[in-house]
N, C-alpha and C positions, 0 to 999 in steps of 0.2 A: 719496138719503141721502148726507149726507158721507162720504168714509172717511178715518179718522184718520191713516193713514199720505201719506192726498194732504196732508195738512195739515203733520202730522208727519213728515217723509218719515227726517230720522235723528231720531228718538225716545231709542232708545238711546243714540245719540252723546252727544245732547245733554244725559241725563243722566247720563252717564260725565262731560261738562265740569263739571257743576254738584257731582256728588260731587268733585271733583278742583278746586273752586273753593272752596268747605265744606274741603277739607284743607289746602289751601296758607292759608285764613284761622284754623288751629287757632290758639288762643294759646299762644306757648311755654309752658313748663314754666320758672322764674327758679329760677336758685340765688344765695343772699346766704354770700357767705364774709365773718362776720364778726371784726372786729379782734384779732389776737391778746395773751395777754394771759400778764401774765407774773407765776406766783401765788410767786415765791421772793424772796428779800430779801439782795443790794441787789437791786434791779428792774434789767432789763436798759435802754437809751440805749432811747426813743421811736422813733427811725429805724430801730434794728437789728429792731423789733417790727412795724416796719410795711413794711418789707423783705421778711418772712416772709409777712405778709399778702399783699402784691403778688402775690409770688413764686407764692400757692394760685391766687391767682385767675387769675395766667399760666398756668399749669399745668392748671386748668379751662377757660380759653379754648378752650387747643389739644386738651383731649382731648374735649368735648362738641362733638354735632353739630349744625352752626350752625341746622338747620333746627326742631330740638326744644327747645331751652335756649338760656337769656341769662344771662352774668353779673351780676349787678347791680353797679353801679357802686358806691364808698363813696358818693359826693353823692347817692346813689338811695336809699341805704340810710338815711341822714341825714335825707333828708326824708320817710322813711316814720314813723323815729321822734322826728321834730318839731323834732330840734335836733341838734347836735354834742356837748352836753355828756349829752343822752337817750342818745345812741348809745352814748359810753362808758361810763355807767351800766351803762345795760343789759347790755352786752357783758361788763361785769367782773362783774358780778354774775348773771352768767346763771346759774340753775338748772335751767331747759327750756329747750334751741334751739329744741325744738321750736317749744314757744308763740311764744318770739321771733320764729320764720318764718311763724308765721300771723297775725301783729299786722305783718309788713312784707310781708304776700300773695307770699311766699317757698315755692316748693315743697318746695323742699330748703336745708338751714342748715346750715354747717358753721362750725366754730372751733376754733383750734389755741390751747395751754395750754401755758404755759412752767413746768419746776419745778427744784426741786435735790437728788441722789441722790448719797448717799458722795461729795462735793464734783465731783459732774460735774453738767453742765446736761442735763436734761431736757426732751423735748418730746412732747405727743400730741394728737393730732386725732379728731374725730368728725364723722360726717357724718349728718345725720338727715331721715327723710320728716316734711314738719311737718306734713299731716294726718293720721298718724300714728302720728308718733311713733316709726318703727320707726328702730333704727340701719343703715344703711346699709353704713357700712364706718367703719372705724378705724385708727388706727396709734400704734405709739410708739418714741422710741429717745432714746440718752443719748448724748454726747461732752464734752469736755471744753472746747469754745466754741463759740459762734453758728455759725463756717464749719461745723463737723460737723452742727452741726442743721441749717444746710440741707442738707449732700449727704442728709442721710438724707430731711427732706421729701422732696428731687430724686426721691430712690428709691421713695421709700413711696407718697406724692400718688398718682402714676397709677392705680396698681394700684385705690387706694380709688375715685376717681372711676369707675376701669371698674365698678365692682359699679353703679352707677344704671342703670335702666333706657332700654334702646337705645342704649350706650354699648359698643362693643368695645376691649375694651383689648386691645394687645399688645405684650407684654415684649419692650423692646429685646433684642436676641440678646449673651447676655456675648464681647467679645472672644476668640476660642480663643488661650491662651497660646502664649506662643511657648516653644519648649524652648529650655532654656539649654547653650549650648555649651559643653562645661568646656575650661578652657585645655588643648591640646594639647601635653604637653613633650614635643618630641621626644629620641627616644632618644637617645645618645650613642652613638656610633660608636666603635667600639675600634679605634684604629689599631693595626692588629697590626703590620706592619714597623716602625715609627717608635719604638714603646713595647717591641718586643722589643728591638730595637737598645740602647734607654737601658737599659732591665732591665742587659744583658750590660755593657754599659759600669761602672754602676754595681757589678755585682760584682764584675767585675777588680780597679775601683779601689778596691774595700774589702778584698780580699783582699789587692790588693799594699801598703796602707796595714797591715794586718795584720802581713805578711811585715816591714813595714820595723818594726814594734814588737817582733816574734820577735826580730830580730838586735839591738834596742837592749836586749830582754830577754837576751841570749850575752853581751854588752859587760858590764851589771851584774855579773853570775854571775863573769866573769872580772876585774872590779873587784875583786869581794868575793872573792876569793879569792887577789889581791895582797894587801888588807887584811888575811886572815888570817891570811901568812906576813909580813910585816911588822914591824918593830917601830917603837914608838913614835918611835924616834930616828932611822928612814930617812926620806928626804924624802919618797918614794913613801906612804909609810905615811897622812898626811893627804889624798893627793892619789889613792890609791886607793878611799879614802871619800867622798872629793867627786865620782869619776865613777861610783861605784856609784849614789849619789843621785841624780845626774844623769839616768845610763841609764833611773831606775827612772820618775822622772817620765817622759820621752820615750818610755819604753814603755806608760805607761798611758794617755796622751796621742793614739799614735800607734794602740790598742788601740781606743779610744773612737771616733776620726774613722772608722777600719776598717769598726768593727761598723755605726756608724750606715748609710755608703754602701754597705753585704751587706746589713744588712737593708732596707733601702730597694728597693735592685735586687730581691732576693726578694718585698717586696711589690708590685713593677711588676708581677711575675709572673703573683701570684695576682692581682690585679686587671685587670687588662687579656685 
């Protein structure tokens, strides 16, 4: 009698190769990102919309794993639905992705939707199972032009693509801020010898400026007091009024320059 194992001798092996020849021939799983579309008015430039488009399907590239899923090309997509001008049709007028993904044997259908909110552009995506039907994952956000709505696809994309099955998404790590250094002003340094010195300086010389308006103030007093034994018919008489005047100026004069350079030298004081 034969025995199976002389025949068969790896048995198992060989059907470990054949389960494992059956899996490497799985058919991927296709995702169709189709054209975006832009439901506000005026419509945004055909280029800036199909930019967006590219952009999902770059974005799907890198985060699906090449072993499970295809992107579908747009010329893939085009000849599934008969023409270039079916495609647009369809694409602006979608009411079910789903359906749409099972009419181009699309497992998964996604399509992003341009609008207009309190005068900012608007943008949202859906991704759906087309034999299903179920929503996958979603996104939406608004800015103020086309660059803002991609950074936010940039952001939002992955995250929706990680929710498909056998797909790990993981969140780039945010930058850790840097703390901001506040400007350092350094202290001021009080020159204590240098600024006591001026201090002292300054008050002598507003004290002896002082001193010199005291004596122009004696010179008036003794003016006016020529003037007041005087008579009108002495020659002194006019000329002990002209230095009383005189004096009076030069004393307030010499009072003013005083005070400023005292009080000065006393604010070096307090200050320093």
């Amino acid at each position: 009698m034969l025995n199976m194992r002389t025949i068969f001798p790896s048995l198992p092996l060989l059907i470990l190769l054949l389960a494992l020849a059956a899996h490497g021939q799985e058919e991927k799983k296709r995702l169709a990102i189709l054209n975006t579309e832009d439901n506000g008015e005026p419509s945004l430039e055909f280029t800036d919309l199909t930019y967006l488009t590219d952009r999902l399907r770059e974005i799907a590239v890198k985060m699906l794993p090449n072993d499970k899923y295809s992107v579908m090309s747009v010329q893939s997509i085009i000849d599934k639905m008969g023409s270039k001008e079916n495609a647009r049709k369809m694409c602006k007028e979608a009411q079910c992705m789903a359906e749409i993904g099972r009419k181009i044997s699309a497992a998964y259908v996604g399509q992003a939707r341009l609008g207009r909110f309190g005068g900012n552009l608007t943008i949202s995506m859906e991704l759906y199972n087309s034999g299903s039907g179920v929503l996958i994952g979603s996104f939406t956000g608004e800015s103020k032009n086309v660059s803002g709505l991609l950074a936010v696809l940039n952001k939002e994309a992955p995250q929706m693509f990680g929710n498909m099955p056998g797909v790990v998404y993981v969140p780039e790590a945010e930058p850790t801020p840097v703390p901001v250094q506040e400007d350092v002003v350094p202290k001021f340094e009080k020159p204590i010898k240098t600024s006591f010195w001026v201090a002292i300086g300054l008050e002598v010389l507003g004290a002896a400026i002082i001193y010199a308006g005291y004596t122009k103030d004696k010179d008036m007093a003794e003016a006016l007091d020529k003037y007041k034994v005087g008579k009108q018919s002495d020659y002194y008489y006019d000329n002990a009024w002209k230095d009383a005047k005189d004096s009076q100026g030069s004393r307030n004069m010499l009072y003013g320059i005083g005070g400023v350079f005292l009080v000065s030298g006393v604010g070096l004081h307090i200050w320093f």
